[in-house]
GUKEPA-626123 format. One record per residue: residue number from 1; z, x, y of N, C-alpha, C, CB in turn. Coordinates in steps of 0.02 Angstrom, whole numbers. Glycine has a CB too. Layout:
BEGIN
REC    n    n.up  n.east  n.north   ca.up  ca.east  ca.north    c.up  c.east  c.north   cb.up  cb.east  cb.north
REC  NUM       Z       X        Y       Z        X         Y       Z       X        Y       Z        X         Y
...
***
This chain:
BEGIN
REC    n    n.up  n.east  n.north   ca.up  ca.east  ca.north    c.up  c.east  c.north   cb.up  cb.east  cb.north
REC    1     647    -677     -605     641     -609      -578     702    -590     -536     577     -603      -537
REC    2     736    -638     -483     797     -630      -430     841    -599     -481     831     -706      -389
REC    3     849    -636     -557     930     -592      -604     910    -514     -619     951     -633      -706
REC    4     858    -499     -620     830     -430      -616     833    -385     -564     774     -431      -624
REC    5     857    -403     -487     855     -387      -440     878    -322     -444     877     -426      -404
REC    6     934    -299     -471     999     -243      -469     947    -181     -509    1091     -273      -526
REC    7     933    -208     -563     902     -164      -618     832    -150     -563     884     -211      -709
REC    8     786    -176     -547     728     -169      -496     753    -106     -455     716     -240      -446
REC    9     815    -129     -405     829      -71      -365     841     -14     -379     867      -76      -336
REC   10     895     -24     -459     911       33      -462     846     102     -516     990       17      -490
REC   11     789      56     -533     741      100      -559     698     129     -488     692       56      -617
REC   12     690      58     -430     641      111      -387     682     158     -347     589       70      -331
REC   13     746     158     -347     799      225      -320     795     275     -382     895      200      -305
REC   14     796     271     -421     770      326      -482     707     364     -481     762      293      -546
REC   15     646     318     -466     595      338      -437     594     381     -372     565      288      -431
REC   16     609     356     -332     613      401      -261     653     462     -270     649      360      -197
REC   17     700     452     -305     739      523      -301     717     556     -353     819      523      -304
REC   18     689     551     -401     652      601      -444     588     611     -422     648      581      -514
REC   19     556     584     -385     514      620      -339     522     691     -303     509      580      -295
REC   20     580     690     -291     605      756      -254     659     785     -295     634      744      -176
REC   21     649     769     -360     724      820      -380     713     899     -407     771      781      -454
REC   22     758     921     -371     754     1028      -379     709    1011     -327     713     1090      -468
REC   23     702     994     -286     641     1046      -214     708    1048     -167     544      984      -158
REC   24     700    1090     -128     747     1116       -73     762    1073      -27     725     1169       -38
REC   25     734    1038       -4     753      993        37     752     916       19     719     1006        88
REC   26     740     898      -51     758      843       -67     715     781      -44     818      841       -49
REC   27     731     724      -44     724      653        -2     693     665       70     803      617         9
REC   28     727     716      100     705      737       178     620     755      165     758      820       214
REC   29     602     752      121     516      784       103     491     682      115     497      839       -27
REC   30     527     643      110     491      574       123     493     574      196     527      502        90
REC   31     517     619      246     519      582       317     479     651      338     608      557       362
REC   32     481     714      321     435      761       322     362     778      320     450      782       293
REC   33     358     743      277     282      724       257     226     687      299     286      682       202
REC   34     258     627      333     230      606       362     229     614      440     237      564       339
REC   35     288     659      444     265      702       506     220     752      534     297      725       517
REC   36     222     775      459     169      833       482      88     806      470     184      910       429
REC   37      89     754      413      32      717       418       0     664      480      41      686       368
REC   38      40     662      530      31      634       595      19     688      618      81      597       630
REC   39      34     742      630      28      809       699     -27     820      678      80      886       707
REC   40     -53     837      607    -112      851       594    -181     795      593     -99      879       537
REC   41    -169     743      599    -203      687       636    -216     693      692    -176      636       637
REC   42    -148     697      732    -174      721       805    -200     762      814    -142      731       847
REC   43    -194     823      794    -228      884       831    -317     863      784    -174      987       805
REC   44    -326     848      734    -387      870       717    -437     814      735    -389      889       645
REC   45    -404     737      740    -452      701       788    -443     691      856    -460      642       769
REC   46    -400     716      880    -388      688       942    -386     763      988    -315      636       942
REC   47    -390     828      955    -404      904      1012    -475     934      971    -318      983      1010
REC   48    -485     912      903    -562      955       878    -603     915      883    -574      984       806
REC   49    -612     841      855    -683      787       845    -657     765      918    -688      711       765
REC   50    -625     735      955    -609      740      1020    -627     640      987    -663      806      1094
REC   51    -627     631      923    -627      556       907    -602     500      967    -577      550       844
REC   52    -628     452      960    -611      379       999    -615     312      957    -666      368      1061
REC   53    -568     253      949    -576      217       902    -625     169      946    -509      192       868
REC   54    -617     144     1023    -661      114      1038    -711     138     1110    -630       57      1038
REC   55    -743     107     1123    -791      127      1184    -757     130     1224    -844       90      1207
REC   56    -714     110     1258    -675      105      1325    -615     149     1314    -653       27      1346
REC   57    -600     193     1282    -542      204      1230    -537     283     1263    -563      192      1130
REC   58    -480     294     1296    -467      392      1325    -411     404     1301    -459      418      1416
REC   59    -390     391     1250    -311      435      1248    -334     479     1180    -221      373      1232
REC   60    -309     511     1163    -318      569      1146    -292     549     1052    -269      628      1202
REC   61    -241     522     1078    -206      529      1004    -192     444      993    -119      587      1004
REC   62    -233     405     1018    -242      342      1002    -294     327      949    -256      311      1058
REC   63    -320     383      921    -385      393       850    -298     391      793    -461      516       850
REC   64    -273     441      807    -235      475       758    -176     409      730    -197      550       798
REC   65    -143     386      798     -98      323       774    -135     258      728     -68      289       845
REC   66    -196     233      756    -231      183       717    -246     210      660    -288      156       745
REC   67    -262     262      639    -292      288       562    -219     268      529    -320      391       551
REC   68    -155     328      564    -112      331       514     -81     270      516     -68      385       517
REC   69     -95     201      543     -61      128       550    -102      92      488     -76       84       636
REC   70    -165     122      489    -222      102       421    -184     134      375    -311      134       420
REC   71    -176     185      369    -160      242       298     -87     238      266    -165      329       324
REC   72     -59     191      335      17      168       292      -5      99      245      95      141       359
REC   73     -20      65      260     -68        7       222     -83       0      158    -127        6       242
REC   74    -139      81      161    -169       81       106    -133     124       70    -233       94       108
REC   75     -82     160       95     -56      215        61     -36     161        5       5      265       101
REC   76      15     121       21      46       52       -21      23      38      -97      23      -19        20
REC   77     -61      32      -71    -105      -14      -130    -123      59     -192    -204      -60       -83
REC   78    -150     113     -140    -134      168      -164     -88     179     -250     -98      190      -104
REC   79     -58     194     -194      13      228      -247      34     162     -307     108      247      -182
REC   80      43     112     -294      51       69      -330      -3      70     -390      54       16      -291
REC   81     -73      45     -369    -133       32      -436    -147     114     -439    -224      -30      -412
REC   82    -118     163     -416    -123      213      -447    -100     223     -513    -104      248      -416
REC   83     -24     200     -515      23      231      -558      15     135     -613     123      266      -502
REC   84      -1      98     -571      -9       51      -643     -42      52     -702     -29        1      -634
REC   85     -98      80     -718    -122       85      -780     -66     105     -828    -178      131      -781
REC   86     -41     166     -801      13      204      -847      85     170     -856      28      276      -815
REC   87     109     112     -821     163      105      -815     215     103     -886     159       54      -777
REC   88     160      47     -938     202       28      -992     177      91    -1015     195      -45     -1036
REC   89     135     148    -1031     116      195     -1086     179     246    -1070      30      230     -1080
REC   90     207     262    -1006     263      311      -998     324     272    -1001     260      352      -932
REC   91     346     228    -1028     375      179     -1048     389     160    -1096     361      147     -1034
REC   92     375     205    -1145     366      153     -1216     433     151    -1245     307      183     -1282
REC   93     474     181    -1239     562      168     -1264     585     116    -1253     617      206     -1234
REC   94     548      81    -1178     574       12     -1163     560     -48    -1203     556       -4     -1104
REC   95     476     -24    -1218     432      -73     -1271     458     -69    -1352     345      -45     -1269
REC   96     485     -11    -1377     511       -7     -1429     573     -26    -1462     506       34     -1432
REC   97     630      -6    -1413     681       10     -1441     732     -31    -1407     690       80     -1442
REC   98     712     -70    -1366     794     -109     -1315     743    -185    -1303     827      -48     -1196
REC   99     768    -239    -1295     762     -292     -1263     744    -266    -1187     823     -334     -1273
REC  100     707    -273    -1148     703     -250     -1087     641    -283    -1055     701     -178     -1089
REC  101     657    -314     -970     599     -345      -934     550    -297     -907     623     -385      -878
REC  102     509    -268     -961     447     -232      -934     412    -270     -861     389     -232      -999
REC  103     419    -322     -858     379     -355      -798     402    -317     -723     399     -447      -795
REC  104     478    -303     -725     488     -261      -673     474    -213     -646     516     -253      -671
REC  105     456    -161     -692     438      -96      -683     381     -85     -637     425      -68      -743
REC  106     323    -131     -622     274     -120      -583     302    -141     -522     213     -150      -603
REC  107     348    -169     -501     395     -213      -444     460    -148     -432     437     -309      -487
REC  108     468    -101     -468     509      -48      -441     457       6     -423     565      -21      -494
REC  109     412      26     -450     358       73      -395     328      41     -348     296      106      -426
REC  110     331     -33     -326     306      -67      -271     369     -57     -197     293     -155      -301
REC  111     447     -49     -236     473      -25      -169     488      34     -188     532      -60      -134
REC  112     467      78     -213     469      135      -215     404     163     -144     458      152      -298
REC  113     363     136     -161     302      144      -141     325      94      -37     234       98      -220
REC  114     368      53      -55     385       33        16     412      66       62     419      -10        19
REC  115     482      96       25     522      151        53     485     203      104     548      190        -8
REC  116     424     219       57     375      291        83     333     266      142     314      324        16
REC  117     346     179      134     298      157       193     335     151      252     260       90       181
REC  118     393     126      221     446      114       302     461     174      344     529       86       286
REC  119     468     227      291     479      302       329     428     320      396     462      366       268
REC  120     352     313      348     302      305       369     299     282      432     275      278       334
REC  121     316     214      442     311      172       484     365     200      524     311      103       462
REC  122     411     200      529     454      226       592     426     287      608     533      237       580
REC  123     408     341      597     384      418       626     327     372      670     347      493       554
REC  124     281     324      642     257      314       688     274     276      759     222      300       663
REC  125     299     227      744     349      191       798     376     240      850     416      158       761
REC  126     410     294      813     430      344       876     380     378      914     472      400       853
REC  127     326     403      859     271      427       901     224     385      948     231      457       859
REC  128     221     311      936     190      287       980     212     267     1043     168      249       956
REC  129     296     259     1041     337      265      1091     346     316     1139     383      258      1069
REC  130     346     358     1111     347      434      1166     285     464     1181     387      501      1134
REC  131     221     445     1144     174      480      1162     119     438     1171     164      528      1122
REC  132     127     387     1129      81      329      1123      78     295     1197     109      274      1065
REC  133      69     218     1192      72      170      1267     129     126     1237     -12      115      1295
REC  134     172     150     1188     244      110      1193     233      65     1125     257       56      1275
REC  135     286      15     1107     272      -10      1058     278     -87     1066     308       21      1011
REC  136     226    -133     1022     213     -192      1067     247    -234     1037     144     -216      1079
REC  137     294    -286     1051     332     -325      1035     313    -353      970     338     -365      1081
REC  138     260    -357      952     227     -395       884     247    -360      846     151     -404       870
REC  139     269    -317      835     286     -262       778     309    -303      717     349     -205       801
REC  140     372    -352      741     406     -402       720     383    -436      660     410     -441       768
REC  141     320    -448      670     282     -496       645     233    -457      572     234     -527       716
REC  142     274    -377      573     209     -346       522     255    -386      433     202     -212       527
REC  143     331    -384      445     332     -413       359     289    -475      370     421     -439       318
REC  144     279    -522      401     255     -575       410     169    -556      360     259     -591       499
REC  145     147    -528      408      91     -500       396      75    -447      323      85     -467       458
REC  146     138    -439      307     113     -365       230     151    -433      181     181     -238       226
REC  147     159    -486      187     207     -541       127     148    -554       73     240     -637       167
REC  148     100    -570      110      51     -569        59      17    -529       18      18     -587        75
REC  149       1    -463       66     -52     -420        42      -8    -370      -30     -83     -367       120
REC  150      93    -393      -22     109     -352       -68     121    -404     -126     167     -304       -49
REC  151     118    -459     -105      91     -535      -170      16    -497     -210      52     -644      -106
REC  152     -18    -467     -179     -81     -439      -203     -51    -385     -233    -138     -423      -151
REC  153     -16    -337     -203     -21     -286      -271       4    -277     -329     -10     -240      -264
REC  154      86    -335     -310     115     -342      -364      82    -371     -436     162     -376      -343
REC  155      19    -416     -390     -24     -456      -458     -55    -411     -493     -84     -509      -442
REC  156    -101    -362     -452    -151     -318      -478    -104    -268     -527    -195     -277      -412
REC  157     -42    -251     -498     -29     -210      -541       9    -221     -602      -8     -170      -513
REC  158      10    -279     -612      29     -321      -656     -30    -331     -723      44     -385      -613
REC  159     -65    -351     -712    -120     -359      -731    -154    -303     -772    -148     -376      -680
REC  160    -163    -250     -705    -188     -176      -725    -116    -137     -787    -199     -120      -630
REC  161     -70    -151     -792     -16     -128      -808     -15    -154     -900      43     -158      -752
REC  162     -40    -208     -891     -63     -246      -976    -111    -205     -995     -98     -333      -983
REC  163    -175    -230     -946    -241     -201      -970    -220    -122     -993    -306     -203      -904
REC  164    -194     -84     -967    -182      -42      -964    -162     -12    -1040    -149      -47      -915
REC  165    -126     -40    -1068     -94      -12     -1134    -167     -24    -1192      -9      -66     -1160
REC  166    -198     -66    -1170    -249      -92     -1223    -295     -58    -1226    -274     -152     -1217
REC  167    -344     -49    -1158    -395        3     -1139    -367      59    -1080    -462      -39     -1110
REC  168    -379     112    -1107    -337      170     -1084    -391     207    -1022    -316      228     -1159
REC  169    -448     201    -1048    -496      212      -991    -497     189     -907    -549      185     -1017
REC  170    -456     144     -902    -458      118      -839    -409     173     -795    -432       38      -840
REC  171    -347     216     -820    -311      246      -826    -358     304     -790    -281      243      -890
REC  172    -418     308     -811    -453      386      -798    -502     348     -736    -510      432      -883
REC  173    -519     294     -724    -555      258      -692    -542     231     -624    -563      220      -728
REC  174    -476     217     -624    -433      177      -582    -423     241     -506    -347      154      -636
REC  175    -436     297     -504    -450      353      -459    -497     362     -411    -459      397      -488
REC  176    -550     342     -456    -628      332      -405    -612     277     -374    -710      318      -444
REC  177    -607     236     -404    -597      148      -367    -560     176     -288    -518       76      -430
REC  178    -500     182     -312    -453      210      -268    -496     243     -212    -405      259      -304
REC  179    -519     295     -203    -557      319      -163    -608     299     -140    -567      358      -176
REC  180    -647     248     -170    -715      213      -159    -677     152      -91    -753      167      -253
REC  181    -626     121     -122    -601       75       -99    -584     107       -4    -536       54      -157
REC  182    -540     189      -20    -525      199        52    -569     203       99    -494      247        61
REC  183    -644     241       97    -686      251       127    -735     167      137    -714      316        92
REC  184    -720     103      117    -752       41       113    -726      17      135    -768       12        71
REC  185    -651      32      163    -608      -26       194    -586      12      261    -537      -54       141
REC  186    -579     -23      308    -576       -3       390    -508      19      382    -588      -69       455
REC  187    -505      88      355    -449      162       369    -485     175      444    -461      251       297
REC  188    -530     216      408    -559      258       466    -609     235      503    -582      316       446
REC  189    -622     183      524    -677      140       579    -648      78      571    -768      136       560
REC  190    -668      35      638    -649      -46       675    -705     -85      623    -673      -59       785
REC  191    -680    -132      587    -732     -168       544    -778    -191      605    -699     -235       492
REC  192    -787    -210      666    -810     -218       700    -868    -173      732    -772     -231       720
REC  193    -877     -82      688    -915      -66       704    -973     -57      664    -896      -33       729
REC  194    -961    -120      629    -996     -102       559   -1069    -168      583    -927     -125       463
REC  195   -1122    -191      569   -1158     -236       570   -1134    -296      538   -1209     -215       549
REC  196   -1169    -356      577   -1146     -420       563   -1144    -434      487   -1189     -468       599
REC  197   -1186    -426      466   -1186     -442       409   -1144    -410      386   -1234     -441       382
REC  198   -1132    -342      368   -1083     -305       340   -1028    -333      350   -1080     -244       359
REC  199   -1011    -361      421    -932     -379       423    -914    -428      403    -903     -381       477
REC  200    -949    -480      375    -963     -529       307    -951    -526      249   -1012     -539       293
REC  201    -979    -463      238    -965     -436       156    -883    -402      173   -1040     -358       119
REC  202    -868    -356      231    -796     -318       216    -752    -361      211    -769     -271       266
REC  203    -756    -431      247    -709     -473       252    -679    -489      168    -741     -537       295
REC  204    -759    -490      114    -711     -495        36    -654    -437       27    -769     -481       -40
REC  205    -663    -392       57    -612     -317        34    -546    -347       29    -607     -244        99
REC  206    -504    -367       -9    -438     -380       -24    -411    -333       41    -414     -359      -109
REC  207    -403    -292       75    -357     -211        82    -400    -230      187    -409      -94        -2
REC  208    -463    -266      180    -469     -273       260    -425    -302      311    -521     -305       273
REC  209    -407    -352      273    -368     -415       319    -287    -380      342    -354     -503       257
REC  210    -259    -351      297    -191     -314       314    -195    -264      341    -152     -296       268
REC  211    -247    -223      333    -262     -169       366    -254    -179      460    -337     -153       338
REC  212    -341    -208      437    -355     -258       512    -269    -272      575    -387     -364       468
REC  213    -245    -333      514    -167     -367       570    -118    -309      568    -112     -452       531
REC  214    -125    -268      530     -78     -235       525     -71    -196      598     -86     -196       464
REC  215    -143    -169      596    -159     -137       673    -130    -180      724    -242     -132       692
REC  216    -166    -252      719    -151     -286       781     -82    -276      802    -164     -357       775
REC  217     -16    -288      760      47     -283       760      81    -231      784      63     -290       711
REC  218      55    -187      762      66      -98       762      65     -77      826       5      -50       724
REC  219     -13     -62      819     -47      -39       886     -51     -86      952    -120      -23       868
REC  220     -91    -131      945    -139     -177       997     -96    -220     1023    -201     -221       964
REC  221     -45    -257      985       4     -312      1012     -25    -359     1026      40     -300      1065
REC  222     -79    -371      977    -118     -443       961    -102    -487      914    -180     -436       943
REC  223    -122    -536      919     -70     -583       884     -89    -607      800     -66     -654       934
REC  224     -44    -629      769     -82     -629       699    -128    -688      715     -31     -641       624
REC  225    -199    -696      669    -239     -748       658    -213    -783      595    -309     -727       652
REC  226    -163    -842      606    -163     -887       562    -195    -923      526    -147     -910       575
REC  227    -269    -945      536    -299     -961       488    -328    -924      436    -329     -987       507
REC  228    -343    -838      463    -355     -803       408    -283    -772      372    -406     -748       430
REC  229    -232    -782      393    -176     -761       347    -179    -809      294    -103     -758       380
REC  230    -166    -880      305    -149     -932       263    -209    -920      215    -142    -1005       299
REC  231    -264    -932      229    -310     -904       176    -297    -843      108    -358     -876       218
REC  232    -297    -811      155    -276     -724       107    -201    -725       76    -273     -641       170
REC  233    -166    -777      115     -97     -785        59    -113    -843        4     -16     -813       104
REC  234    -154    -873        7    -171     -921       -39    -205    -884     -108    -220     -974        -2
REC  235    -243    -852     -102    -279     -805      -113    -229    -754     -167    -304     -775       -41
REC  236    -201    -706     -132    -127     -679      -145     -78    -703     -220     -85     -709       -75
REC  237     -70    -776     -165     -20     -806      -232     -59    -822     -284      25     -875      -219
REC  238    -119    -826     -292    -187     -848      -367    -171    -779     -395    -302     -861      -345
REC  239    -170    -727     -357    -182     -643      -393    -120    -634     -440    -180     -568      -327
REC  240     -66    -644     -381      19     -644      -408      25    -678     -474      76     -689      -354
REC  241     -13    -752     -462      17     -787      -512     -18    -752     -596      -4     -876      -492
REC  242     -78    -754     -590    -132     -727      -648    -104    -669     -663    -213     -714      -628
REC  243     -95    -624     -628     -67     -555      -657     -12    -555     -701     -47     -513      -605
REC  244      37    -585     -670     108     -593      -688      92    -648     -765     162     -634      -609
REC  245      51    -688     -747      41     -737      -813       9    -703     -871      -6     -800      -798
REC  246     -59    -633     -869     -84     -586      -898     -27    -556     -950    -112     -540      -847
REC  247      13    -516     -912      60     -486      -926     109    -518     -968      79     -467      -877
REC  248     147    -583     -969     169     -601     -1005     145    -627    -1071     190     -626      -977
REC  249      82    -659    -1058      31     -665     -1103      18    -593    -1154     -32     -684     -1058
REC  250       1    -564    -1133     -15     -477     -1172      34    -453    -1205     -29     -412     -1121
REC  251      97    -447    -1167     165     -389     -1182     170    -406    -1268     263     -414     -1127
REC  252     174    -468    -1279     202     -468     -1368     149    -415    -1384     191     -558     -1428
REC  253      79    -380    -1366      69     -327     -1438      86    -283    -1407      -1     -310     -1480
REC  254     127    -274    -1346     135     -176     -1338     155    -158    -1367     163     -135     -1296
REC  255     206    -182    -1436     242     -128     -1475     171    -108    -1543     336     -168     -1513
REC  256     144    -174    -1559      85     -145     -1612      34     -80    -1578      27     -217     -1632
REC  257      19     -70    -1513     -25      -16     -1482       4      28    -1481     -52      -20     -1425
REC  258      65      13    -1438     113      100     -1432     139     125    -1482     179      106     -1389
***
């Protein structure tokens, strides 16, 4: 995959900038976006629901930073197993007509899909700095913390990216999930306010555990839990490996389907 590196970059820079090509302001719509999607966080949980993430909890716009520290997260898993079903079907010139490492292509909308997170992530950094209670040294520690969880999407969308050409339905399917998944995984509430038992079952959610440290890092300036990382990267690299093994396994019939 490393001799692929150049070709990787230069499709998810193709991606990002045809995202914005002909709109007026271009690329500047990736650092835009998530500004105004923060102000409007703040003002609507933190001056209308007058929201609090915990009991002891008075700041105003300390609802709004933890959501959007969740929503950079999931935005990730998002956008990625969004666009995988389709990857090889809008693709098929590659499958047809050239020698070419289809395996990459789900690994160039994964930093495509990073780019939008790092943006992400700094608007917030500044906002938690100037308005927030500052930013807590752990920050450091979030690639530490997202190494695995993007070992997970690269698998899934790997995986989903085969399946994908074969049964086309998942393609129409893969949307609800998506949404089922945001409202089930601690975006918007502390898995902690959920019942014991429940927080048993969320702990299976692939999308809790990064979410969860991600906060700690972000927000709280708590420290990662090593024994549940090593777990969930173990975990991770089984997904990575199967997907990526799926996929190679499958690709010889994409040219008989497409």
């Amino acid at each position: 995959m490393l001799q692929h590196k150049g070709l990787i970059l230069s499709f998810a820079r193709r991606d990002v900038v045809g995202r914005y090509k002909g709109s007026m302001f271009g690329i500047l719509w990736s650092l835009l976006t998530p500004l105004f999607m923060l102000a409007i966080y703040t003002f609507v949980f933190g001056a209308i629901f007058k929201a609090r993430w915990g009991v002891g909890s008075t700041s105003k716009t300390e609802f709004a930073i933890v959501l959007f520290a969740g929503l950079i997260v999931f935005n990730i898993f998002s956008e990625c197993i969004g666009r995988a079903p389709s990857t090889i079907l809008s693709n098929a010139n590659f499958v047809k007509k050239v020698v070419f490492p289809l395996e990459i292509l789900p690994l160039a909308h994964l930093l495509s899909a990073l780019f939008h997170a790092v943006i992400s992530l700094l608007v917030l950094l500044v906002f938690e700095a100037t308005i927030g209670n500052g930013v807590p040294v752990t920050v450091f520690l979030l690639p530490v913390v997202m190494a695995p969880f993007l070992l997970f999407v690269a698998g899934l969308s790997w995986w989903l990216a085969a399946t994908g050409v074969y049964f086309r339905d998942i393609g129409q399917t893969i949307g609800l999930m998506i949404t089922a998944l945001m409202f089930l995984s601690p975006v918007f509430f502390p898995i902690s306010s959920l019942p014991q038992q429940w927080q048993i079952v969320a702990k299976f959610n692939p999308l809790t555990l990064p979410i969860e440290q991600a906060r700690n890092v972000i927000v709280w300036g708590a420290p990662v839990h090593w024994g549940e990382w090593a777990a969930y990267s173990l975990a991770c690299c089984a997904v990575a490996w199967l997907g990526y093994a799926w996929f190679q396994k499958t690709r010889k019939g994409f040219a008989d389907v497409l």
